[in-house]
N, C-alpha and C positions, 0 to 999 in steps of 0.2 A: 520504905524507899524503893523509889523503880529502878531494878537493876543497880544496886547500890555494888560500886566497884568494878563494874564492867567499863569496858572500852567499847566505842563502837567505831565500825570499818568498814572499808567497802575493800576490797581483793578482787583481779582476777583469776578467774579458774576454770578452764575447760574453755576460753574464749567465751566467757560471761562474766559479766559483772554483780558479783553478789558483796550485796549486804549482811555483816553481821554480829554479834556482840561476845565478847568471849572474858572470860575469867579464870584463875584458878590454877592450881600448879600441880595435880595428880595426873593421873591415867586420863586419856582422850576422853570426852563423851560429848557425843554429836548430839543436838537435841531438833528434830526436825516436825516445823508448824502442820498444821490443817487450812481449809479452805472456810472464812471468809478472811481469813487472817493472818498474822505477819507470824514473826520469830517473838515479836511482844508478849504472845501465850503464855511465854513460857517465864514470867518477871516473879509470880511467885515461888515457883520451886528451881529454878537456874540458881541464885544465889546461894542455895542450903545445899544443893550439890556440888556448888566451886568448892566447899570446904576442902572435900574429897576428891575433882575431879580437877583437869582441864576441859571446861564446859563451853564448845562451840553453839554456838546459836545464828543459825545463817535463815533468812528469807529465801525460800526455796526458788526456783527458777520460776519466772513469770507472777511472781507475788511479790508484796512487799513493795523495797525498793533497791532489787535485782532485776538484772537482765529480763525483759520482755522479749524474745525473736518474735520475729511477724508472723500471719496464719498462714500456713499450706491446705490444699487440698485431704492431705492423709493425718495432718498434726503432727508429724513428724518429730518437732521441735519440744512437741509438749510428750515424748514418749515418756514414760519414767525410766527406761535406759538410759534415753541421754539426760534425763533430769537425776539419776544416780551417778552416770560421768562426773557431773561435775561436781558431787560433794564429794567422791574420790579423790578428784585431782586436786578439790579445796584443801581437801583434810592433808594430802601430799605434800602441797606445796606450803602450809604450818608445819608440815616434820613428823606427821602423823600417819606412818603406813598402815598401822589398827588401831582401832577404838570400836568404840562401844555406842550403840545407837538405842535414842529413845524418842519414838513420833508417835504422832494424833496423826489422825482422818487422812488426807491425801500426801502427808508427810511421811506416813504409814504405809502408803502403800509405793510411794518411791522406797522409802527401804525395804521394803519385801523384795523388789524388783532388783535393788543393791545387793540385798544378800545370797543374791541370786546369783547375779552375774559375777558379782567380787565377794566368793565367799571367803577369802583366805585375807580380808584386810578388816574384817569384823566381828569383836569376840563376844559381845550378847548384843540381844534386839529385844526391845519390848516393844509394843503394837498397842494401840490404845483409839478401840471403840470400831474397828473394822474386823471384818474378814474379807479375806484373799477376793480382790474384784471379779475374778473369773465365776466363783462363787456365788454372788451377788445376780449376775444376768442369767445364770443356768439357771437359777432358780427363781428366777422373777415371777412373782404372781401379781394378784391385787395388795396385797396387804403393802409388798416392797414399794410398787407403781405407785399408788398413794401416799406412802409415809415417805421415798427419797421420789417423791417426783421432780426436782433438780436434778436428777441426774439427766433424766433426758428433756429435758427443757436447755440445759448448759450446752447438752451436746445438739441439740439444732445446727443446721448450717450459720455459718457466718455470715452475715452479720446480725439476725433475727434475734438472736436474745442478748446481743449486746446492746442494740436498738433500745429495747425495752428496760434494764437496768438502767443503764447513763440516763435514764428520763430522772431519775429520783433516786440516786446511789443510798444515802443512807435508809430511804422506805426500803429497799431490795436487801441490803444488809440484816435491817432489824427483822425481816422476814423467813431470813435464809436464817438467821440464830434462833428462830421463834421468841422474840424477845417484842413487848408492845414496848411504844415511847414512856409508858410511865416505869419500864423498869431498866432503864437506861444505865442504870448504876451497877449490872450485873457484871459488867468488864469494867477493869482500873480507868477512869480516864485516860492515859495516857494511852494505853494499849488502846483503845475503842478509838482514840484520835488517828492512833496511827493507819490503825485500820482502815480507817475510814480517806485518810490522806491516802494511801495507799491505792483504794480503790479509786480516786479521784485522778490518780496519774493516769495519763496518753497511753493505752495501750493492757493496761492491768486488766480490765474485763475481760476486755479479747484474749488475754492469756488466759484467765481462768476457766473460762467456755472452752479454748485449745487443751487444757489440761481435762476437762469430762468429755470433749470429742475423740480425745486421742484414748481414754479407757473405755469408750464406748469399740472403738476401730484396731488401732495399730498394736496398743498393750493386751488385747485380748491374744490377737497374733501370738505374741511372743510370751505371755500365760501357757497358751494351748502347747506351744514348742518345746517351752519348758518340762510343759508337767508330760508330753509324751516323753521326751528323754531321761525322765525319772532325774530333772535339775530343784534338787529343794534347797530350803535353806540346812545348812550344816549347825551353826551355833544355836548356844540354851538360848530359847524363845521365853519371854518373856509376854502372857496376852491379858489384857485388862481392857474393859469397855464398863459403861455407865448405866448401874442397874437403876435409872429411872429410865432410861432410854433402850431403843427401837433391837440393836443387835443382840442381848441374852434374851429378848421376848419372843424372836425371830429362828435366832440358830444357836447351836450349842459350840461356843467360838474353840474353846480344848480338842474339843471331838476334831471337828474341822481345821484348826492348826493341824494339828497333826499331821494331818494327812498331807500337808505341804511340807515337814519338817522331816529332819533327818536325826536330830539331837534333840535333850529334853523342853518338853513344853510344859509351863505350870501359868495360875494365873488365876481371875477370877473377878467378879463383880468392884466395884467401886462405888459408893454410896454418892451418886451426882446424875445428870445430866451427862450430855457429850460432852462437855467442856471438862473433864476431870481436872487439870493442872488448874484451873480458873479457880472449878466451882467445891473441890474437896482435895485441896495441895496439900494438908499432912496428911491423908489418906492414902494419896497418889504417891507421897515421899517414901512412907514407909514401906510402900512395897514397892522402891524403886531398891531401898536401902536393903532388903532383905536379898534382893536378887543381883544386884551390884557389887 
C-alpha cells in the first residue's frame, strides 16, 4: 500500500504553502525529501515508523507541491535558512516545538542548516548520502565536476537550464536518477508519477535550479559564518550514504561529520544506490530503529 493510513494536507507555515502527509501518535519525526523528488520517497519506510513515531512528511519548499517564491538575483528564497524556517514554524504550528529529523540529499542539507540555526528544537538528525555543501566546493576537483556535474549546470543563471529541462521533463528526470527508460520500475509508480507531476507544475524547475544557485551563493555565505563562529550541530548525528554510490568512494562522511558536530556521530554505508529509503528500506529501517 502507498502510504497506507496517512492523511495528506496542505498547511500554511512561515507564509508558504506546504504539502504534506502525516501519520502516527509517538514522538515527532520529520522525514525530509531530496532532489528530483517529493515527500513520495519516503512511502516505504514512513509507514513502519508511524508505528513508533508521529511521522511528518512535507514537500520541501520549491518541490513537490509546496510553495514555489519566484527567482531573485542572490536566491534568497531558496536559502536553506529560510527553507529550514519553515519546517520550524510547520512543525510549531502541529504542536511540535522538538523532533527528530531524517533526510536525503537537498533534504539533508536544509536540516543541517536547521540544526544549525535552531538547535534547541531538534533531538536527533540523520543525514543520508551528503556531506556538509561547504565541503563539497572546497574540495572540488575532476572526479566531483564530473560525477555531480548538476550541480553547476542547475546553478547557471536563470533562465538557462530551466530552458533546457522543460524541453523533455521526464528525459531530464530519468537522467538526473541515472535511470534508462527500460528501468522505469525502479520507483513505486505512484511516487515516480508524482514526481514527475511535480516537475510538470509552473514554476518547480525554477525552484529547483533556485535551490543549487543559492548553495552554490548565499548558503555558502552562511556555511563560511557558521563554521567561523564555531556554530555546529549539537544533537547525536546520525550519517548514512549508499555504498554503491559516489560519497564513501569520495570522502570519509564520520571523519568529516565530525568536524561539523558538537555531539556524537555514528553511522555507515548502506547496501544501495543514492535512493536508500527506495532502493534498501529494511536496511535503511534498521539503522533508523537502532538510533531512534
Amino acid at each position: 500500500m502507498f502510504f497506507d493510513g496517512f492523511t495528506l494536507d496542505t498547511i500554511e507555515a512561515n507564509g508558504q504553502r506546504i504539502r504534506l502527509r502525516r501519520d502516527g501518535n509517538g514522538p515527532p519525526l520529520l522525514l525530509l525529501h531530496g532532489n528530483p523528488q517529493t515527500h513520495a520517497m519516503w512511502h516505504k519506510v514512513a509507514p513502519v515508523l508511524a508505528r513508533r513515531f508521529t511521522v511528518i512528511c512535507p514537500d520541501i519548499r520549491g518541490y513537490g507541491f509546496s510553495s514555489s517564491p519566484p527567482p531573485t538575483p542572490d536566491s534568497r528564497h531558496y536559502a536553506k535558512r529560510e527553507m529550514a524556517r519553515d519546517l520550524v514554524r510547520l512543525m510549531e504550528g502541529l504542536g511540535f516545538p522538538r523532533f527528530g529529523i531524517v533526510s536525503h540529499d537537498r533534504g539533508a542539507r536544509v536540516a543541517h542548516r536547521l540544526a544549525i540555526d535552531h538547535p534547541d528544537v531538534v533531538d536527533k538528525l540523520c543525514v543520508m548520502d551528503i556531506v556538509p555543501t561547504i565541503e563539497h566546493f572546497e574540495r572540488t576537483e575532476m572526479s566531483f565536476a564530473m560525477g555531480y556535474y548538476h550541480w553547476f549546470f542547475l546553478a547557471q543563471p536563470h533562465d538557462k537550464p530551466e530552458r533546457m529541462i522543460l524541453r523533455d521533463v521526464e528525459d531530464w528526470f530519468d537522467s538526473q536518477t541515472s535511470r534508462e527508460p527500460k528501468d522505469k520500475d525502479f520507483f513505486h509508480p505512484e511516487a515516480r508519477a508524482d514526481y514527475l507531476a511535480a516537475l510538470r507544475e509552473p514554476g518547480t524547475v525554477t525552484s529547483i535550479c533556485e535551490d543549487y544557485r543559492a548553495a552554490a551563493g548565499i548558503d555558502l555565505v552562511h556555511d563560511r559564518e557558521s563554521r567561523a563562529a564555531s556554530r555546529r550541530i549539537r544533537c547525536p548525528l546520525l550519517v548514512l550514504w549508499g555504498s554503491k554510490g559516489r560519497i564513501g568512494q569520495w570522502y570519509k562522511p564520520i571523519d568529516l561529520w565530525r568536524r561539523y558536530t558538537d555531539g556524537p556521530v555514528i553511522g555507515g554505508p548502506v547496501a544501495s544506490g543514492h535512493y536508500l529509503a527506495e532502493e534498501a528500506p529494511d536496511e535503511t529501517l534498521s539503522r533508523l530503529d537502532a538510533f531512534l
